[in-house]
NUMAR-176950 format. One record per atom (N, C-alpha, C, O): x, y, z; residue in one letter. Coordinates in nm, 2 decimals. Each point is the difference from the previous one (the first is absolute). Layout:
N
X: X, Y: Y, Z: Z, aa: a
...
//
This chain:
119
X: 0.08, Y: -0.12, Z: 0.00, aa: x
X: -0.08, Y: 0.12, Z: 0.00, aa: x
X: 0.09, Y: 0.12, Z: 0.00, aa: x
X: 0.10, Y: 0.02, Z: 0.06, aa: x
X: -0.17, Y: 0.07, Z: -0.15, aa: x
X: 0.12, Y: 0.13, Z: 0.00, aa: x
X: -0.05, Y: 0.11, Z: 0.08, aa: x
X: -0.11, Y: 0.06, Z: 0.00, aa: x
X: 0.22, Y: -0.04, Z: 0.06, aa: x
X: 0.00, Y: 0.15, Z: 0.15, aa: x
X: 0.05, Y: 0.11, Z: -0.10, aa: x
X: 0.09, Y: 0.01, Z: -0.09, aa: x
X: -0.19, Y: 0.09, Z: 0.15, aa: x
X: -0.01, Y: 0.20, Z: -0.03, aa: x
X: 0.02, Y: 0.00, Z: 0.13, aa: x
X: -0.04, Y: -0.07, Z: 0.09, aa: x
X: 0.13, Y: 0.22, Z: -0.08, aa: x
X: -0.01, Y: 0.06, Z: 0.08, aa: x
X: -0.08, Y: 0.13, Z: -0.04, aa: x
X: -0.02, Y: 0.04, Z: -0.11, aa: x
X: -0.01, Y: 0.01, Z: 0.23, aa: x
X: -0.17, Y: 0.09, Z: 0.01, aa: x
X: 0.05, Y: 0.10, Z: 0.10, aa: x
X: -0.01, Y: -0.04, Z: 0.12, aa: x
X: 0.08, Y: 0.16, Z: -0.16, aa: x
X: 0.01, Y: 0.10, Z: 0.08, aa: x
X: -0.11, Y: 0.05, Z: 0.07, aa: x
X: -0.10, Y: 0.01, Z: -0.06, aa: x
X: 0.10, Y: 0.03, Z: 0.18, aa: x
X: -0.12, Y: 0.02, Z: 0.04, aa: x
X: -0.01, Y: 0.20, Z: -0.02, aa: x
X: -0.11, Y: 0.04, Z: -0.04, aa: x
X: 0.20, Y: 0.04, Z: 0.06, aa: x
X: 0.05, Y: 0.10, Z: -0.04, aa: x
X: -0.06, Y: 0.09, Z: -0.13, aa: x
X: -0.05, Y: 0.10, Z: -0.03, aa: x
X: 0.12, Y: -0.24, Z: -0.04, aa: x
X: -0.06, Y: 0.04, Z: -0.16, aa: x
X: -0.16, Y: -0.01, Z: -0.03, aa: x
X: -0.07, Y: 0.09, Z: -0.06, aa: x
X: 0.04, Y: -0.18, Z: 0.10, aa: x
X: -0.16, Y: -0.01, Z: -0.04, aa: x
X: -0.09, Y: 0.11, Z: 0.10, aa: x
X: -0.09, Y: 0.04, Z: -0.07, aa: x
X: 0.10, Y: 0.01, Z: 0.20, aa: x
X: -0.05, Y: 0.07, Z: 0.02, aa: x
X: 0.10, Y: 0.17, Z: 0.01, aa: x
X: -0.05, Y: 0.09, Z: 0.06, aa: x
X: 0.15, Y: -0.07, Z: -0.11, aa: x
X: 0.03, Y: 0.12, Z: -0.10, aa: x
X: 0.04, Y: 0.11, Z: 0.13, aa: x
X: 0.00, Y: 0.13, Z: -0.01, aa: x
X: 0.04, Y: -0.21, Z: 0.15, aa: x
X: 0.07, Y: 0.09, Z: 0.10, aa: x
X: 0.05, Y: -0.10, Z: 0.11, aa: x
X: -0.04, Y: -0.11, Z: -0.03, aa: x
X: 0.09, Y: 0.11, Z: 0.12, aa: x
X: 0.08, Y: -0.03, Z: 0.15, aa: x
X: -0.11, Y: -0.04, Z: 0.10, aa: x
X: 0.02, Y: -0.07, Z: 0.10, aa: x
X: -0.13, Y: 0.11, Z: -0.12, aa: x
X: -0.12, Y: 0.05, Z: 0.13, aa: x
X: -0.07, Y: -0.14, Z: -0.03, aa: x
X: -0.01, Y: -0.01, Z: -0.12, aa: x
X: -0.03, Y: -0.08, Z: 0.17, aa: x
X: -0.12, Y: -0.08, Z: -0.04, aa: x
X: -0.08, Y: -0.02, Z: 0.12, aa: x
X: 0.03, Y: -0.07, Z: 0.10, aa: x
X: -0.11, Y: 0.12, Z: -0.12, aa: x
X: -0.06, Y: 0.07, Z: 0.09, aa: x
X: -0.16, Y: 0.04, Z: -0.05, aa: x
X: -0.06, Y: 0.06, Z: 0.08, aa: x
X: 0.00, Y: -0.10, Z: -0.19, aa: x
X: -0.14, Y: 0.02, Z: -0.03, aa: x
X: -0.05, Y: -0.13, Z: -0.05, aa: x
X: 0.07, Y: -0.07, Z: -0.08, aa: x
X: -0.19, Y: 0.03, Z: 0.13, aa: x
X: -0.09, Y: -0.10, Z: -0.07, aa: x
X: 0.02, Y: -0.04, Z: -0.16, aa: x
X: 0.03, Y: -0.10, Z: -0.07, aa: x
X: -0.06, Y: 0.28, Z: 0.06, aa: x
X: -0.01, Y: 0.00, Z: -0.17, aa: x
X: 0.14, Y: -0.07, Z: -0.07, aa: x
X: -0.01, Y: -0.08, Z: -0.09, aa: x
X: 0.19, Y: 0.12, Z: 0.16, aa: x
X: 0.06, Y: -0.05, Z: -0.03, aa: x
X: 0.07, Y: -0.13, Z: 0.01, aa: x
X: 0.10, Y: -0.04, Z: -0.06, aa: x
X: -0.21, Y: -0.01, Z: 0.16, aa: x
X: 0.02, Y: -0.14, Z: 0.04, aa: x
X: -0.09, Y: -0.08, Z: -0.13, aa: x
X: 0.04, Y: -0.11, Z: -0.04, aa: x
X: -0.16, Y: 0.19, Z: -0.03, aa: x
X: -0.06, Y: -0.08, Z: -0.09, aa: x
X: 0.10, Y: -0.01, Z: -0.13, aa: x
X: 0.06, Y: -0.10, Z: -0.01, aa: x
X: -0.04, Y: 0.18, Z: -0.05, aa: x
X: 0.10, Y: 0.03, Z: -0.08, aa: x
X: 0.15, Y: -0.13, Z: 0.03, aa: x
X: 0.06, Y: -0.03, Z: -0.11, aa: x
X: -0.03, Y: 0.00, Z: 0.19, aa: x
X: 0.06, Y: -0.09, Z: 0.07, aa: x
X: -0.04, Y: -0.15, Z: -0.02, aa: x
X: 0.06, Y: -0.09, Z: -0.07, aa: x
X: -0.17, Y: 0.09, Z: 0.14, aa: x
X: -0.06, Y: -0.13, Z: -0.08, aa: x
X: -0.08, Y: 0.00, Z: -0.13, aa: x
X: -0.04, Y: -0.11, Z: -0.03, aa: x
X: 0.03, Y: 0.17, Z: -0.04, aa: x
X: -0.03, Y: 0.02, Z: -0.16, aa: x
X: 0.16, Y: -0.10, Z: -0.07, aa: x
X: -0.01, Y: -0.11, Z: -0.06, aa: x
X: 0.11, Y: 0.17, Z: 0.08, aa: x
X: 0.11, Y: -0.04, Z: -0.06, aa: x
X: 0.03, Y: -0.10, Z: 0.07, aa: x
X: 0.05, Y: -0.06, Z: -0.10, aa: x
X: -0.05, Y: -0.01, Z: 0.18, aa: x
X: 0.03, Y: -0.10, Z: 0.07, aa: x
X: -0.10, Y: -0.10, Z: 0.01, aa: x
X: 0.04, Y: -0.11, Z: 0.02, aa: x
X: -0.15, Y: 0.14, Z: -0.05, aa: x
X: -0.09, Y: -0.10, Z: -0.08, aa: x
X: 0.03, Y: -0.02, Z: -0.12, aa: x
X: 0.03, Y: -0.11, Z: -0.04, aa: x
X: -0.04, Y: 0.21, Z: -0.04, aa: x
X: 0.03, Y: -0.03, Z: -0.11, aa: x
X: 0.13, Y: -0.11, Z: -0.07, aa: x
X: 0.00, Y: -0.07, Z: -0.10, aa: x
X: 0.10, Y: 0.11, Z: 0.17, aa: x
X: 0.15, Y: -0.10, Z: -0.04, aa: x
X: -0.03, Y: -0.14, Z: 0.02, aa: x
X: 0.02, Y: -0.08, Z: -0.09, aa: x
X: -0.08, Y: 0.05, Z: 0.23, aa: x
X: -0.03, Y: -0.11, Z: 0.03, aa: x
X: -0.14, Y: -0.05, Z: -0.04, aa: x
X: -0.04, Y: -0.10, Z: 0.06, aa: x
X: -0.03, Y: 0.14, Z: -0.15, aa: x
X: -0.12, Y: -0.04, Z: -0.06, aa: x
X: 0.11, Y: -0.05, Z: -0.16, aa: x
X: -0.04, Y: -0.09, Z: -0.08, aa: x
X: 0.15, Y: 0.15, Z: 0.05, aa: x
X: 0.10, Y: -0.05, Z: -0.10, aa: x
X: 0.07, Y: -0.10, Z: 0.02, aa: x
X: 0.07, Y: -0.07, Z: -0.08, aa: x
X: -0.09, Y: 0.06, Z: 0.19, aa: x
X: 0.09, Y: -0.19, Z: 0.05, aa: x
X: 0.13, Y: 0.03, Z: 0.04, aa: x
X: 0.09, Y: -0.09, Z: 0.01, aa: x
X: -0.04, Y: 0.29, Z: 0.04, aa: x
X: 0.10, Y: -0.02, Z: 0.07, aa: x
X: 0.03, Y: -0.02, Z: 0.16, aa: x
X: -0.09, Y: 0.01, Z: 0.08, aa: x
X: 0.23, Y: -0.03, Z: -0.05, aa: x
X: -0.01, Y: 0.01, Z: 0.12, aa: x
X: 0.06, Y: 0.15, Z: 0.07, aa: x
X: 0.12, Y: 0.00, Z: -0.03, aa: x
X: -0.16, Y: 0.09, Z: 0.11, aa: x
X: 0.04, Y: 0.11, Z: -0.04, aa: x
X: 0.07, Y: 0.02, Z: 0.19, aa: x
X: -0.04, Y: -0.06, Z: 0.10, aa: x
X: 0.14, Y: 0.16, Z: -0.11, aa: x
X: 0.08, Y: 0.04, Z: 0.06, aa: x
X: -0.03, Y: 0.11, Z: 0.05, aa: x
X: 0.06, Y: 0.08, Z: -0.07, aa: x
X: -0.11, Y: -0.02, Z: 0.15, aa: x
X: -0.06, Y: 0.14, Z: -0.01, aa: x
X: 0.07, Y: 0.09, Z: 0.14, aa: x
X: -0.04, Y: -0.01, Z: 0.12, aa: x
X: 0.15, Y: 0.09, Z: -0.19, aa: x
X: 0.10, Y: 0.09, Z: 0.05, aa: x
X: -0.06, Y: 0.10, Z: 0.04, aa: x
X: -0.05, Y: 0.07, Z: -0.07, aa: x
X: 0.06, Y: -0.05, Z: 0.20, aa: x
X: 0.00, Y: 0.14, Z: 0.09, aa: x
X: 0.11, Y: 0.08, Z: -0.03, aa: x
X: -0.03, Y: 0.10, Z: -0.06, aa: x
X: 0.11, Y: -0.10, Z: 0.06, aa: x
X: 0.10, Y: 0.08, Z: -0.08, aa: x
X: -0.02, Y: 0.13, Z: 0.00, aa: x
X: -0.09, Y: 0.03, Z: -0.08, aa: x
X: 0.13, Y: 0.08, Z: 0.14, aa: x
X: -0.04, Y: 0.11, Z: -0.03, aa: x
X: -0.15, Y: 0.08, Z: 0.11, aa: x
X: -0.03, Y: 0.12, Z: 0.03, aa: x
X: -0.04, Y: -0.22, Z: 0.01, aa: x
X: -0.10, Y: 0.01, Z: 0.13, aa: x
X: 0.06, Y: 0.05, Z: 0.10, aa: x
X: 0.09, Y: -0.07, Z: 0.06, aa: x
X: -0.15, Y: 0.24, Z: -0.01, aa: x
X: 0.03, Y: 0.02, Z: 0.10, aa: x
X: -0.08, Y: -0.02, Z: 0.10, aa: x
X: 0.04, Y: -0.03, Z: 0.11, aa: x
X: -0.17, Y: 0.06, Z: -0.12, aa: x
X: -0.13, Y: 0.00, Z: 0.02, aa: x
X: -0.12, Y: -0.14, Z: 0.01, aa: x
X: -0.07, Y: 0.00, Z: -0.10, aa: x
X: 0.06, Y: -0.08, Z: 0.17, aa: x
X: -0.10, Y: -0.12, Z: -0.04, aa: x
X: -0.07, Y: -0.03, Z: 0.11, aa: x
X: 0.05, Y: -0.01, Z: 0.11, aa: x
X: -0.22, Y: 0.00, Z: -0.16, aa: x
X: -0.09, Y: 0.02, Z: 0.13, aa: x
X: -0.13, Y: -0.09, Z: -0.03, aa: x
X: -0.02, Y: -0.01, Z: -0.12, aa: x
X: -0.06, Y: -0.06, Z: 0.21, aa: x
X: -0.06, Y: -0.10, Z: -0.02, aa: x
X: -0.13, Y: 0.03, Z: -0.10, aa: x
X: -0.07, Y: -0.10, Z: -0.02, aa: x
X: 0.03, Y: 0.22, Z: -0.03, aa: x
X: -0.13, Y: 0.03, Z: -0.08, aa: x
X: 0.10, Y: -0.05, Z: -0.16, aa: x
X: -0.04, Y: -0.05, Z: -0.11, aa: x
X: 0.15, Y: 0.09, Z: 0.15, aa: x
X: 0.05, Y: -0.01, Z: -0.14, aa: x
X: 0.07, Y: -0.16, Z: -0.06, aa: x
X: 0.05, Y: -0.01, Z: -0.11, aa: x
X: -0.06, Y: -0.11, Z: 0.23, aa: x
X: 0.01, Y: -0.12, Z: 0.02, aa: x
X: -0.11, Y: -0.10, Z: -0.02, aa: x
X: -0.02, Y: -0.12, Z: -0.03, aa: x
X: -0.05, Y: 0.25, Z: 0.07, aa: x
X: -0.13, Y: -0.14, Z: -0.01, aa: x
X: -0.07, Y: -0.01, Z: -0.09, aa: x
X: -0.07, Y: -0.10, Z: -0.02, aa: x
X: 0.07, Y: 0.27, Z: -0.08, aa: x
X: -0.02, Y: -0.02, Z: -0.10, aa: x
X: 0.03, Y: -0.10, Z: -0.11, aa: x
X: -0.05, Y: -0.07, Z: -0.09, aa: x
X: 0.17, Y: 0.11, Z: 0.14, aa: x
X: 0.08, Y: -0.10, Z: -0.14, aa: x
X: 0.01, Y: -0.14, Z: 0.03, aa: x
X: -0.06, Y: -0.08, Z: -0.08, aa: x
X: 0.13, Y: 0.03, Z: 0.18, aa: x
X: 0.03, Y: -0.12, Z: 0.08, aa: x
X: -0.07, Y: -0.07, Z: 0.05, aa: x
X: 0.03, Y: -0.12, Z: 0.00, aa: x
X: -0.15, Y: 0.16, Z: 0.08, aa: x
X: -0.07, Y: -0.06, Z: 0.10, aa: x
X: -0.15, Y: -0.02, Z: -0.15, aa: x
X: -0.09, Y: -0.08, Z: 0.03, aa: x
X: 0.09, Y: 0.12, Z: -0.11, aa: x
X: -0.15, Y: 0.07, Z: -0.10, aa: x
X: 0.08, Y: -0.17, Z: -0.07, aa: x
X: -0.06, Y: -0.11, Z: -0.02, aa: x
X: 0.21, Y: 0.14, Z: 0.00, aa: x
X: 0.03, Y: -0.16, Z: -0.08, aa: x
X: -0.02, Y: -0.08, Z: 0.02, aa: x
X: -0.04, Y: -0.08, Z: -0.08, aa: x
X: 0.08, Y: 0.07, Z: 0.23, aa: x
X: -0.01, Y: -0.17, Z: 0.10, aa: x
X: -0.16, Y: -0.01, Z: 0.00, aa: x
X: -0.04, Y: -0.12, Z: -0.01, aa: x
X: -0.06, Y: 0.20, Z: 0.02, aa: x
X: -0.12, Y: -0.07, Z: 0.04, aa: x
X: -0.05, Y: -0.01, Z: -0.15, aa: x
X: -0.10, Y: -0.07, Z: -0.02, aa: x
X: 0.14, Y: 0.12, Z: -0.05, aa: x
X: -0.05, Y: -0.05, Z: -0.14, aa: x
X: 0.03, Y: -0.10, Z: -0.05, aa: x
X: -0.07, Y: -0.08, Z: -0.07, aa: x
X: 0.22, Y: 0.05, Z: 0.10, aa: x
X: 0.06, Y: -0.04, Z: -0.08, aa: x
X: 0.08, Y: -0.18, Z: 0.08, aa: x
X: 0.05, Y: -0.10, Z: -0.06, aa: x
X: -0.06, Y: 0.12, Z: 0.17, aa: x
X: 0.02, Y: -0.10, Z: 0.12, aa: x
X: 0.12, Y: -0.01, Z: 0.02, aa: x
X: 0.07, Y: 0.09, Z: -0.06, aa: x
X: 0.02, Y: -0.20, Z: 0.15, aa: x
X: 0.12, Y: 0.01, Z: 0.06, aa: x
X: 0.06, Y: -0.04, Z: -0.10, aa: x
X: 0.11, Y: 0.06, Z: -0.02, aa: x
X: -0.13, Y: -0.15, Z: -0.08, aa: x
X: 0.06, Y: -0.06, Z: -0.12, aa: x
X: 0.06, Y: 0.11, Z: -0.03, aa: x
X: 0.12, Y: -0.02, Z: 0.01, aa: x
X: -0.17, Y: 0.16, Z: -0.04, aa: x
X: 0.08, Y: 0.14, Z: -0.04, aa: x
X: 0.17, Y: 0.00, Z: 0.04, aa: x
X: 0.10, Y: 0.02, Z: -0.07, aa: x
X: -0.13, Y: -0.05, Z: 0.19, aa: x
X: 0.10, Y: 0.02, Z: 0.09, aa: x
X: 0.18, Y: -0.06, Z: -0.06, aa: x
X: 0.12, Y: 0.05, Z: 0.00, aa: x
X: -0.20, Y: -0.17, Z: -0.06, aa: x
X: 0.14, Y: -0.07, Z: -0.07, aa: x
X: 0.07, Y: 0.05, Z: -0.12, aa: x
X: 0.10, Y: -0.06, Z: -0.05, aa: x
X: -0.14, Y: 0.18, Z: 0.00, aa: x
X: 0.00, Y: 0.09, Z: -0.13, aa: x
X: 0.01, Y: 0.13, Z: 0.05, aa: x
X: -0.02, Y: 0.10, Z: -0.06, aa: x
X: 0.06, Y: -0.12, Z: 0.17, aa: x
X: 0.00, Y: 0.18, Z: 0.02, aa: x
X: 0.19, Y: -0.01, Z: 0.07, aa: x
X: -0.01, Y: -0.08, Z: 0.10, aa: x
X: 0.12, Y: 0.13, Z: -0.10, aa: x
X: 0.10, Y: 0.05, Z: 0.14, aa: x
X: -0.03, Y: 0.15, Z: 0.01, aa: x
X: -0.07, Y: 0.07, Z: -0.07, aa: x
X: 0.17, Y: -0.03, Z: 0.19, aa: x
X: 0.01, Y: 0.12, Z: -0.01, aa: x
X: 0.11, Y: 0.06, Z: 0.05, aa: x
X: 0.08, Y: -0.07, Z: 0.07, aa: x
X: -0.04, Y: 0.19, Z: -0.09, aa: x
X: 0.13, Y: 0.02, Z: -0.08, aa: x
X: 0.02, Y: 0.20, Z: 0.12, aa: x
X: -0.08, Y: 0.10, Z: 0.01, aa: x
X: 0.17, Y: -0.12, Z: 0.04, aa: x
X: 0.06, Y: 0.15, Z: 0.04, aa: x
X: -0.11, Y: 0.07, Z: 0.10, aa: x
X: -0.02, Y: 0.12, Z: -0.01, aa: x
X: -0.07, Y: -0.21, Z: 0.11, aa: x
X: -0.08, Y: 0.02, Z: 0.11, aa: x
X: 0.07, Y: 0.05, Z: 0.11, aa: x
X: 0.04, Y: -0.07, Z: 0.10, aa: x
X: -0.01, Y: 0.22, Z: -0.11, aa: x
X: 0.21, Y: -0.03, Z: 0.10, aa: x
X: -0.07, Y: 0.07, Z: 0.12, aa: x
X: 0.05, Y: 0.11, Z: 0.03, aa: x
X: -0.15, Y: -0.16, Z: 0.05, aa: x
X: -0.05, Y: 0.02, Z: 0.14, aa: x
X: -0.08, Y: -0.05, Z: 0.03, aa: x
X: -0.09, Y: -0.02, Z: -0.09, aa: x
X: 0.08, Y: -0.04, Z: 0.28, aa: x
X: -0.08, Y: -0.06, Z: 0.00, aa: x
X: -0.20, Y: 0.06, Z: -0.03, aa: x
X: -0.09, Y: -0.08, Z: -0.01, aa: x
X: 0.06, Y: 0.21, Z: 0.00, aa: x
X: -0.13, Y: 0.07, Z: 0.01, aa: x
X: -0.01, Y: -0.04, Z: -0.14, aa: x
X: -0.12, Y: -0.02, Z: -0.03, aa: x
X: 0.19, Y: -0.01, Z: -0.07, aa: x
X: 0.00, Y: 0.00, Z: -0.15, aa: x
X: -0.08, Y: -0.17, Z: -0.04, aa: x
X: -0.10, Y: -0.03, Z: -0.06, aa: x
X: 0.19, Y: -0.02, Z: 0.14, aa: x
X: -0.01, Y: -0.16, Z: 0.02, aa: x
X: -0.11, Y: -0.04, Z: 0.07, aa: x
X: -0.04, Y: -0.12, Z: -0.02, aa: x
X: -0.04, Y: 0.21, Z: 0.14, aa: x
X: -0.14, Y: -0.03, Z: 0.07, aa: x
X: -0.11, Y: 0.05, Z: -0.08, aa: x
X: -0.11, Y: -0.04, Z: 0.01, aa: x
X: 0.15, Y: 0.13, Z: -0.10, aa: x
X: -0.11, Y: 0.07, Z: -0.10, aa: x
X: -0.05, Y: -0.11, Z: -0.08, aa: x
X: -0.12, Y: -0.02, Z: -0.01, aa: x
X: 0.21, Y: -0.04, Z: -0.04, aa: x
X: -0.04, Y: -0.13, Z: -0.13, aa: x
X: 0.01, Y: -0.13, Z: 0.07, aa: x
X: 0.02, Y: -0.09, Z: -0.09, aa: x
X: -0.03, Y: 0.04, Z: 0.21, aa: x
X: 0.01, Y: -0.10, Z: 0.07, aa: x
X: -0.18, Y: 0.01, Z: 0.02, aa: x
X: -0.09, Y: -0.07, Z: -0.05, aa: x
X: 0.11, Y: 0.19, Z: 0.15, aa: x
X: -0.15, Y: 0.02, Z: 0.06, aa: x
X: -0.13, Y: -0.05, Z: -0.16, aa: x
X: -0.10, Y: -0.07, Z: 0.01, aa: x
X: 0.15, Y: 0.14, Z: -0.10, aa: x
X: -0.07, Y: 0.05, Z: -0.11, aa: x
X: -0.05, Y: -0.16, Z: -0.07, aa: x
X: -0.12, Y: -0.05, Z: -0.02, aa: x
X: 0.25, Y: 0.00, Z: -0.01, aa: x
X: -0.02, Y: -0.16, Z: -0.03, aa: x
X: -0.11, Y: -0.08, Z: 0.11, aa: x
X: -0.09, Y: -0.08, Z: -0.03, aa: x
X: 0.12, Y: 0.12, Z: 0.13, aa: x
X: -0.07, Y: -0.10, Z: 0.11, aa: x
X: -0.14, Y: 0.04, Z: -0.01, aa: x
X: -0.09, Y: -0.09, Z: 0.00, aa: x
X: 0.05, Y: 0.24, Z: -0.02, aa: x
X: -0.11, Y: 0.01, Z: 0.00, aa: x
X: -0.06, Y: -0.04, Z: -0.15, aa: x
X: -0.12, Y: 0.00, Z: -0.03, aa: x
X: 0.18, Y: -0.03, Z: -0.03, aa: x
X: -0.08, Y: -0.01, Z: -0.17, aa: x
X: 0.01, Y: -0.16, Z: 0.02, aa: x
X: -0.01, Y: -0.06, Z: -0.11, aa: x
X: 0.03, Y: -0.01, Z: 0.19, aa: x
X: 0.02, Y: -0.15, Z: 0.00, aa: x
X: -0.12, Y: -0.05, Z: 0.10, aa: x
X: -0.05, Y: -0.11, Z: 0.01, aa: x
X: 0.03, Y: 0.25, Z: 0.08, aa: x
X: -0.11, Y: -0.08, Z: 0.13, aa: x
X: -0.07, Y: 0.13, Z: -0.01, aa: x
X: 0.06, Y: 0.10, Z: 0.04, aa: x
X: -0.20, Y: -0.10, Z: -0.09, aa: x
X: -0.08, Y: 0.12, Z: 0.01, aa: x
X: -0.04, Y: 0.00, Z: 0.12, aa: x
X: -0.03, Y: 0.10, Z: 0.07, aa: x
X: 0.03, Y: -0.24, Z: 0.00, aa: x
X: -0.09, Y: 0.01, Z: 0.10, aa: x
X: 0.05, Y: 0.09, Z: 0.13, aa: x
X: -0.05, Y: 0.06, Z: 0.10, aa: x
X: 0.23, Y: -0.08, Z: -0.15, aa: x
X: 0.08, Y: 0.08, Z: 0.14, aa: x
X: -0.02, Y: 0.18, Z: -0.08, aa: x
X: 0.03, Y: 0.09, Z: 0.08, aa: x
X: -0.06, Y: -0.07, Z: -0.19, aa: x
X: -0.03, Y: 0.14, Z: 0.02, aa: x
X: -0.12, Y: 0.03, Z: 0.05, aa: x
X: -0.01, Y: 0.11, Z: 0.06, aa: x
X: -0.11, Y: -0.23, Z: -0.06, aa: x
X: -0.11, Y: 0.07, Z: 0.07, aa: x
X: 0.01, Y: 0.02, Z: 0.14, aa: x
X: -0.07, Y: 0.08, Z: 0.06, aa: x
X: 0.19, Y: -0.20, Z: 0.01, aa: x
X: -0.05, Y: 0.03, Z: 0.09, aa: x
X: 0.07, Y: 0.12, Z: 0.11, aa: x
X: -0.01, Y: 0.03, Z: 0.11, aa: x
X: 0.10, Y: 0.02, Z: -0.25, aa: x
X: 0.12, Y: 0.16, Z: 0.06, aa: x
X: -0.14, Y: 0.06, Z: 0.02, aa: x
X: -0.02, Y: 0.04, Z: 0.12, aa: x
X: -0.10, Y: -0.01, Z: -0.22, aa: x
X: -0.07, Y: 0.07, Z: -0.04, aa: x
X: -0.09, Y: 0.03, Z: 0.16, aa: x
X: -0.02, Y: 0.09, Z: 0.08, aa: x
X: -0.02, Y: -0.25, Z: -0.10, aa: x
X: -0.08, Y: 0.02, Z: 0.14, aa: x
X: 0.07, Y: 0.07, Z: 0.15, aa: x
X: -0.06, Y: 0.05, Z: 0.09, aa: x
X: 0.19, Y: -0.09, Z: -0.11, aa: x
X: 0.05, Y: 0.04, Z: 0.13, aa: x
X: 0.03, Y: 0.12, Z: 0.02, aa: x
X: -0.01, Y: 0.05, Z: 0.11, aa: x
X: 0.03, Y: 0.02, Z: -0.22, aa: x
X: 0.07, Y: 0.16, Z: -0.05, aa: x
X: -0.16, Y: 0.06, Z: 0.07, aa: x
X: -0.01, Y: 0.06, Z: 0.10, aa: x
X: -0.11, Y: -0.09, Z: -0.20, aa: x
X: -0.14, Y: 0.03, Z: 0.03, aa: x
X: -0.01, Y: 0.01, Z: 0.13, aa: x
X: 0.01, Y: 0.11, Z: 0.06, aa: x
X: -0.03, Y: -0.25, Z: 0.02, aa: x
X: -0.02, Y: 0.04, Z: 0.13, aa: x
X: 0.08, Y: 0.06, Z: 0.08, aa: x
X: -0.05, Y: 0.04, Z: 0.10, aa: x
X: 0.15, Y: -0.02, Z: -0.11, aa: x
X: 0.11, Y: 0.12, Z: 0.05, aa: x
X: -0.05, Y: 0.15, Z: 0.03, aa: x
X: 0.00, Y: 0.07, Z: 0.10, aa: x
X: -0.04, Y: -0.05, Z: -0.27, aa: x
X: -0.04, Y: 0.11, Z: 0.01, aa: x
X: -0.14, Y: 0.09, Z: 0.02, aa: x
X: -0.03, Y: 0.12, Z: 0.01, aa: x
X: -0.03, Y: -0.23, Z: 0.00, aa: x
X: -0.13, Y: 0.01, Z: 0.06, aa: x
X: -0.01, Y: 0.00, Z: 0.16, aa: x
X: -0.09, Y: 0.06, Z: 0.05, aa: x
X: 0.20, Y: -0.13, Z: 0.03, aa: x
X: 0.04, Y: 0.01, Z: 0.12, aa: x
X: 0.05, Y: 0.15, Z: 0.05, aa: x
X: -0.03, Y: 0.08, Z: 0.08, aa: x
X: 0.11, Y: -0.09, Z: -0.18, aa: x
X: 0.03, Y: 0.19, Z: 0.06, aa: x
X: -0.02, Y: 0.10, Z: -0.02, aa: x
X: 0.07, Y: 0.09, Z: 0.03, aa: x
X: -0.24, Y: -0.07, Z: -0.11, aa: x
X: -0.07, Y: 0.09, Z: -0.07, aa: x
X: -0.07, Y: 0.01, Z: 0.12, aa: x
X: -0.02, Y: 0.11, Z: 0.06, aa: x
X: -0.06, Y: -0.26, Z: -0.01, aa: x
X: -0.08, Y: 0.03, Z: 0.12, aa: x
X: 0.06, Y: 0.01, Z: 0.14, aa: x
X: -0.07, Y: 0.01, Z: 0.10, aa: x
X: 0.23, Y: -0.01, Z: -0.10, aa: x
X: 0.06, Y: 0.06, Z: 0.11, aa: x
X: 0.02, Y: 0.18, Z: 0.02, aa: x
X: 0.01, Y: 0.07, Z: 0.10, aa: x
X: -0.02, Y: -0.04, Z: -0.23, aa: x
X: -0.01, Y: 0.13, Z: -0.01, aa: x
X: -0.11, Y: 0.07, Z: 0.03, aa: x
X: 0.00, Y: 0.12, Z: -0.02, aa: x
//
């Protein structure tokens, strides 16, 4: 099977990744290579900025579409911190187990409903 590498930099066109929108853009191309039968390499390289709206678009939108099988077609390349490395950790985990995003959801919810009516 033949490996691309997939700047992450280049495809969304700055340093910051950091928007939904450019997390979709992200998985656009990264679907698409691997809808070509490659196996793709996808370089942070140049990321100074990476945050979990912009993970889960891309990453987490893959895994629950696309299942863990993805996983074996994907490395990743110049993650040079650990906040970089929990962004697409977290991101994979949740696009693999919807059920553990629902249940951030519920917990986050009753949190904050807890300290609206402490207020």
């Amino acid at each position: 099977m033949n490996s691309e590498i997939l700047r992450v930099d280049e495809v969304i066109g700055t340093s910051n990744a950091i928007l939904g929108s450019q997390g979709g853009r992200l998985y656009e191309a990264l679907r698409g290579m691997l809808e070509q039968g490659y196996s793709v390499v996808l370089d942070f390289q140049g990321i100074r900025v990476l945050n979990s709206g912009f993970c889960n678009a891309a990453l987490g939108r893959l895994y629950r579409e696309q299942g863990v099988e993805v996983g074996r077609r994907i490395k990743f390349e110049n993650l040079d911190n650990e906040r970089m490395q929990a962004a697409v950790h977290d991101a994979i985990a949740l696009g693999q187990n919807p059920n553990l995003l629902k249940a951030m959801q519920e917990t986050l919810e009753a949190e904050f409903c807890k300290q609206a009516h402490e207020e």
